[in-house]
VOGU-3710 file (C-alpha; in Angstrom, 3 decimals, decimal comma):
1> xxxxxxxxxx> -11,538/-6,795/2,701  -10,049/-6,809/-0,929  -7,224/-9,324/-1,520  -5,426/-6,338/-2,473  -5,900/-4,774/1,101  -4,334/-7,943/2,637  -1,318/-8,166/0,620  -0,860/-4,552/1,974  -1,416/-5,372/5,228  0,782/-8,754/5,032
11> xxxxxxxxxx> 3,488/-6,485/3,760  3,341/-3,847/6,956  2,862/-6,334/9,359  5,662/-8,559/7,364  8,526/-5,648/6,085  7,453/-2,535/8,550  7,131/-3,615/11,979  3,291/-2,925/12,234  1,361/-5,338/13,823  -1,172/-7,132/11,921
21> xxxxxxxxxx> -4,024/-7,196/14,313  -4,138/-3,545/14,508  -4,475/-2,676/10,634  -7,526/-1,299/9,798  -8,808/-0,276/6,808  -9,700/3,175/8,114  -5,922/4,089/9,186  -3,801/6,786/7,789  -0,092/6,207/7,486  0,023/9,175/9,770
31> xxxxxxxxxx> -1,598/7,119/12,250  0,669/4,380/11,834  3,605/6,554/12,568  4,961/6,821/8,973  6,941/9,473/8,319  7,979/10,175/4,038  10,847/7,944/4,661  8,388/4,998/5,434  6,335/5,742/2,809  9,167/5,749/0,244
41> xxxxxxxxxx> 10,215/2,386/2,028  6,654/0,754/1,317  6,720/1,818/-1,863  9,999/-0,143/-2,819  8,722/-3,410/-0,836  5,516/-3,390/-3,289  7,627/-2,680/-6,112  9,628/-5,561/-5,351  7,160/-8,118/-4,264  4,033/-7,190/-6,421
51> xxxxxxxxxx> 6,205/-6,110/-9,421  4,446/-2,325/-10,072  4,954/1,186/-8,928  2,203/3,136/-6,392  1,901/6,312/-6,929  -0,426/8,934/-5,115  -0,409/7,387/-1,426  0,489/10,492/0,973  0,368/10,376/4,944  -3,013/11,051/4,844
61> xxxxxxxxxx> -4,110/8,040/2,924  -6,152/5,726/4,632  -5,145/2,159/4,292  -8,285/1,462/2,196  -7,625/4,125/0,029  -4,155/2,486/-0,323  -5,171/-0,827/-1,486  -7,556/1,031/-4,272  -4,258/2,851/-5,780  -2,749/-0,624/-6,100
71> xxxxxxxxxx> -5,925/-2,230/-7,705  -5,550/0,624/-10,317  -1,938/0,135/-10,389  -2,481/-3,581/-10,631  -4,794/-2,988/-14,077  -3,121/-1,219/-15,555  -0,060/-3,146/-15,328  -1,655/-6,105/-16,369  -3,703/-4,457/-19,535  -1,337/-1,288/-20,170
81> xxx> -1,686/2,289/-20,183  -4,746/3,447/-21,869  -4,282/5,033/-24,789
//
């Protein structure tokens, strides 16, 4: 898996209570047990220790698809918004 996925996953197992062994790429945060609430708490922790906003992860996302919105996020924070 992506770097990216494993900063994700080292921030649920770390922040949220999930247990690392049992990520997997093909979760949902439904699966996990997240409710909005958790979602808006992950959210802050990546803000705060990866320095950038996520936006378009719902309960439906797998964790996969997750760690591809932060890649994105991750670009364009370091090159800017594309004009």
């Amino acid at each position: 898996m992506s770097a990216t996925y494993e900063q994700l996953a080292d921030i649920l197992a770390e922040e949220l209570g999930q247990l690392r062994e049992e990520l997997d790429p093909a979760l949902t945060f439904d699966d996990l047990g997240f409710d909005s609430l958790a979602l808006l708490e992950l959210g802050v922790v990546v803000q705060e220790r990866l320095g950038f906003l996520i936006e378009g992860i719902g309960l439906r996302s797998t964790l996969a698809e997750a760690a591809a919105l932060l890649d994105a996020a991750s670009a364009t924070a370091a090159t800017g918004p594309a004009a």
